[in-house]
C-alpha positions in Angstrom: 96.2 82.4 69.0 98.7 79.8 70.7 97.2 76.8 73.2 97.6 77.2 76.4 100.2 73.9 76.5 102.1 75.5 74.3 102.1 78.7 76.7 102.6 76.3 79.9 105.5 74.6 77.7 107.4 77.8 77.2 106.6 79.0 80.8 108.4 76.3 82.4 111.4 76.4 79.6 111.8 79.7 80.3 111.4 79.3 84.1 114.0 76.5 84.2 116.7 78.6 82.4 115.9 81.3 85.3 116.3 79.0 87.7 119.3 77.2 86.2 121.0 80.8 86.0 120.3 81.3 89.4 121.3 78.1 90.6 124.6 78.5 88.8 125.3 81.9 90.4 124.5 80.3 94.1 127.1 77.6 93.2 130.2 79.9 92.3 129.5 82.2 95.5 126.7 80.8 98.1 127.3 76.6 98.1 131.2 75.6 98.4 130.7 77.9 101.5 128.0 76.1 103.0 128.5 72.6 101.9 132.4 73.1 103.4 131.0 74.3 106.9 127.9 72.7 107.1 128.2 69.0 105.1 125.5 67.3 106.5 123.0 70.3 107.4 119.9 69.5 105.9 120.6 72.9 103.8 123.4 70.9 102.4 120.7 68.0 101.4 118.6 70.7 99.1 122.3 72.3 97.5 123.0 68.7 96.5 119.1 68.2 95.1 119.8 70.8 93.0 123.2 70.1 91.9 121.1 67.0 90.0 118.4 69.3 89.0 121.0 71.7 87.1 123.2 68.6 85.6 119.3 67.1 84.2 118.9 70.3 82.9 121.9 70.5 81.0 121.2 66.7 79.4 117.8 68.6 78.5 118.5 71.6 77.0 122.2 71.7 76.5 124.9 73.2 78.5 125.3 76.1 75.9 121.7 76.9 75.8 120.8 77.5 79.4 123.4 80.9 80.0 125.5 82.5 81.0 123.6 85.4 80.1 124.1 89.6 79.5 122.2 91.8 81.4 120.3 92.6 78.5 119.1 88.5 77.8 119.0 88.1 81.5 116.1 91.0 81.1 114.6 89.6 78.6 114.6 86.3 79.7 113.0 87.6 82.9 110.5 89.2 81.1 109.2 86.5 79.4 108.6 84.6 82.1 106.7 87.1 83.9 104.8 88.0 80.8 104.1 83.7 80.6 103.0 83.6 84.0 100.3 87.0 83.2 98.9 85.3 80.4 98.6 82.1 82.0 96.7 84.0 85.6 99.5 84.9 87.6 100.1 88.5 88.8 102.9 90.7 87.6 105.8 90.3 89.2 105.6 86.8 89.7 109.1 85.8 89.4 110.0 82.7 91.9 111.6 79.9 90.5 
């Protein structure tokens, strides 16, 4: 049987890869928009926030190992974190980042 750190440890891995995908997804389409129009909106403030977030992310893990993924690793990616989060109490379908 694994600990339960060692669960939580790969829980939030996995749910900082998710989040990083999605992140990078908002910034190609969603951000540039928002920051050009609304630059000092306090929107803008949270877009920044996780502009650092990402760029920690990628001195943690590596910029080659957090995506861009297939549909069939971003499944399985998702998966695993919602099969973390059931082991470690959560309810199925629990999939915020």
């Amino acid at each position: 049987m694994r600990k339960i750190k060692q669960i939580e440890k790969e829980a939030q891995i996995t749910e900082d890869k998710v989040w990083y995908d999605r992140h990078q997804c908002l910034m190609e389409k969603v951000y540039p928009k928002e920051l050009k129009e609304n630059p000092k909106s306090k929107k803008s403030g949270y877009i920044k926030g996780g502009i650092k977030a990402a760029k920690e992310m990628e001195k943690e893990y590596g910029k080659k190992n957090l995506g861009p993924y297939s549909e069939m690793e971003w499944g399985m990616l998702n998966g695993r974190l919602e099969t973390l989060r059931w082991v470690l109490g959560e309810d199925w379908g629990m999939l915020d980042t």
